[in-house]
N, C-alpha and C positions, 0 to 999 in steps of 0.2 A: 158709377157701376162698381160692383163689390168686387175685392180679389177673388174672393171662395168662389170659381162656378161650379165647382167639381164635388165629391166629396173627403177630400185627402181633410188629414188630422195634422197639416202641414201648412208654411205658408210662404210665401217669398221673400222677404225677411230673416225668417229659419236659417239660412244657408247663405246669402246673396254677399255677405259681407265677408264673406271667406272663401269666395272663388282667385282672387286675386296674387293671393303670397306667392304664388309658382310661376307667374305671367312675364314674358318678356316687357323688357324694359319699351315704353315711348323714344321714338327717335324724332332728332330734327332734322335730316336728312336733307327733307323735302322742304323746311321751309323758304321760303323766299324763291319756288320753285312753282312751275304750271304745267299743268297737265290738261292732255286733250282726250277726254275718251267715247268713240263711238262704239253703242252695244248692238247686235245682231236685231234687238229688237227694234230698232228704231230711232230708240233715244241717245243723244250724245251728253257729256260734260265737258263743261271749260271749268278746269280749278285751278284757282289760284289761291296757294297753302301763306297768306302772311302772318302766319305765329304758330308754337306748337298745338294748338288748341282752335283756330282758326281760318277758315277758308273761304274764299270769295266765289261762292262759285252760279256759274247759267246755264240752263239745261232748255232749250228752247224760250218763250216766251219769258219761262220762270228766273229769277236770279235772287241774291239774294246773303249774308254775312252771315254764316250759323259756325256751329262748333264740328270738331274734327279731332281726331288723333291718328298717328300714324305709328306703327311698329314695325319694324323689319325680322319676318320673319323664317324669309333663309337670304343668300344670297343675292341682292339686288332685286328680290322679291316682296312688295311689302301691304299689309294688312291694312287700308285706311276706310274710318267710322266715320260717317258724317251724319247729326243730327239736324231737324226742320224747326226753325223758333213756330212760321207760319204752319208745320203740317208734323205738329208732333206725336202725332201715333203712326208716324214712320219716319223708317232710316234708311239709310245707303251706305253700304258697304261693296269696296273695292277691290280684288285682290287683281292685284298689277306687279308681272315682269318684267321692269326697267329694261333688261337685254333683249328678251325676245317679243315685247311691247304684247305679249297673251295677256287678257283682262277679262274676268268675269264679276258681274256685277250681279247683287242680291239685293233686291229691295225688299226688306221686312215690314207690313202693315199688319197692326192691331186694328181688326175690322168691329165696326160698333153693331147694336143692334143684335137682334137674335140670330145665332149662327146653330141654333140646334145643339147636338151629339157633337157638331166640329170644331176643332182648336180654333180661337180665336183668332189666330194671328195665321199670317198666310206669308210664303215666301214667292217674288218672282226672282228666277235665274235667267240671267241673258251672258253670254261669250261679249267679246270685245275685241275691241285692239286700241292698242295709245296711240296718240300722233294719226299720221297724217293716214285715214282709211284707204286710202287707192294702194300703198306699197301693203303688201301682205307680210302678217307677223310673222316670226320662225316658231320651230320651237310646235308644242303637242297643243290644240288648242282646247279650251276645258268642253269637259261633257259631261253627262251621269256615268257613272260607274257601279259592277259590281262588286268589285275588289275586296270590299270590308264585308261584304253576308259572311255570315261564320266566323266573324273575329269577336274574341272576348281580351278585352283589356281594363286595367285600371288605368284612374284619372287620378292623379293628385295633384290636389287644391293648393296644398298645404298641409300641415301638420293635423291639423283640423278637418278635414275634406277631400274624402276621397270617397270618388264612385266610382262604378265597374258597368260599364258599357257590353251589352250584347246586341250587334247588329241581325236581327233575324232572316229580313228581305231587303229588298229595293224600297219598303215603303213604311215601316219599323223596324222599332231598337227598344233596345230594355234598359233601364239605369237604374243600378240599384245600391243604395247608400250601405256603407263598409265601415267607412268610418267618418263621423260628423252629425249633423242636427238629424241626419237624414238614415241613420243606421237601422240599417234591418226593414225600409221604407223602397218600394219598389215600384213598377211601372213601364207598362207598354206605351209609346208615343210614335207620332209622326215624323219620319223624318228622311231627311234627303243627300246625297253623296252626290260629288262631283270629284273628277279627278284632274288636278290643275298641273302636273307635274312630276315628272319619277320622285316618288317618295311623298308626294303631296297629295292633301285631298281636302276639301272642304266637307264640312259635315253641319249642317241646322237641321232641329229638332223641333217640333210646333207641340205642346203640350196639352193633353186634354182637362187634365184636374184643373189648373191655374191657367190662365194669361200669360204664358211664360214661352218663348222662342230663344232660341238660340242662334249665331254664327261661329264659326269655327273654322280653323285651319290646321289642317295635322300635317308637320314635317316627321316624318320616320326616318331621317336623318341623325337628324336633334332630339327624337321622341320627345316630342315638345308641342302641345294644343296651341293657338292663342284666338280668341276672341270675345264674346260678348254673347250677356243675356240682354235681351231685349221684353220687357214684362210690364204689366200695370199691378204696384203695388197695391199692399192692404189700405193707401189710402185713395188710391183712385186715381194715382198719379202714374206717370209712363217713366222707366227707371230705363237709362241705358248703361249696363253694368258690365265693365270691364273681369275679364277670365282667362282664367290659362294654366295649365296642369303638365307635369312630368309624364309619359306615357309608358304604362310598362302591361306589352303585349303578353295574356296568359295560354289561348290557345285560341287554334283554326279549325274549326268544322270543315270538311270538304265531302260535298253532297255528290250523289252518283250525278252522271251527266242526263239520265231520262228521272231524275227526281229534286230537279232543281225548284227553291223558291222563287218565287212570283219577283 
């Protein structure tokens, strides 16, 4: 299948190779470490992390050695990627509170075949909790939020790559390139908030031009992004690309209370 489904003068390529210079560093924290995680939806995982890059992990029937990365990004709180050798037009990404054992899981699937006018790629979000499901987590447990409608910020990439984010509702956002391949290059997309923590939120974006998804996790702590695009490049291949930007909040919209977005 072709990257173009869209009609952008852009490509995934353009840009992908310079989301990374701002990004928190990989941690080994976790290696030689397991985890136990059951999601609200159903499904559980057993991970066992043996390398930075590495994890053994079984989710019912499924098991299986694929790749992984782990970042710490606040507190005892940390960011983990897991790629499928057998099911690669999907990932599993973690976000887990070591203290207050709060875990929301995101599964990203680039769905094949005709999908119409709709982004290719689809997110499921499921809550969680680590260890043992009978004891209950502490601590705020994740959900949607509307926190970010009305917020305009920059992203930087890097020296090279910076976009400017406008959240309009609960169910798009605008990105529009500032500085990099993507200058003066704009765009309505799909996209989804969750909020994992004071000062935390998770935010993926589903792309209508390209094959292109995101995950992310914003501490307003640190004003610091980290995570990943998830995309099917110009050759037909499924890229999982490491990202992560400085965040610098420009302004808040605040809508009357009987003229709020959707």
């Amino acid at each position: 299948m072709p990257q173009k489904e869209g009609t952008t003068d852009y490509k995934y390529e353009d840009y992908a190779s310079e989301v990374a210079v701002n990004r928190l560093p990989q941690t080994e924290a976790l290696v030689n470490q397991t985890m136990k995680i059951t999601l609200d939806s159903g499904v559980s995982f057993e991970l066992e992390f043996v390398d930075r890059n590495q994890v053994i992990w079984q989710s019912g029937d499924e098991r299986g050695t694929d790749w992984c990365e782990m970042v710490e990004v606040a507190p005892q709180t940390y960011f983990v990627d897991m790629t499928f050798a057998h099911q690669p037009r999907q990932s599993q990404t973690f976000i887990v509170n070591l203290q207050t054992r709060q875990v929301l899981g995101i599964r990203t699937i680039m769905r094949e075949g005709d999908v119409g006018k709709e982004p290719r790629a689809v997110h499921e979000f499921s809550p969680g909790v680590l260890g043992d499901p009978a004891i209950p987590p502490t601590g705020r447990k994740p959900a949607p939020t509307r926190d970010l409608i009305g917020l305009r910020g920059l992203y930087d990439y890097g020296p090279e790559q910076i976009i400017e984010h406008i959240y309009l509702n609960s169910e798009r956002y605008v990105w529009h390139g500032i500085i990099g391949p993507l200058r003066g290059e704009s765009d309505v997309d799909m996209a989804s908030y969750y909020k994992f923590g004071d000062n935390q939120y998770i935010f993926a974006f589903r792309e209508f031009g390209l094959p292109v998804s995101t995950v992310f996790l914003y501490n307003w702590d640190q004003m610091r992004s980290t995570g990943k695009f998830f995309a099917i490049d110009d050759s037909g291949s499924i890229a999982n690309t490491p990202a992560g930007a400085f965040i610098t909040k420009l302004s808040m919209a605040f809508y009357p209370l009987d003229r709020q977005p959707i």
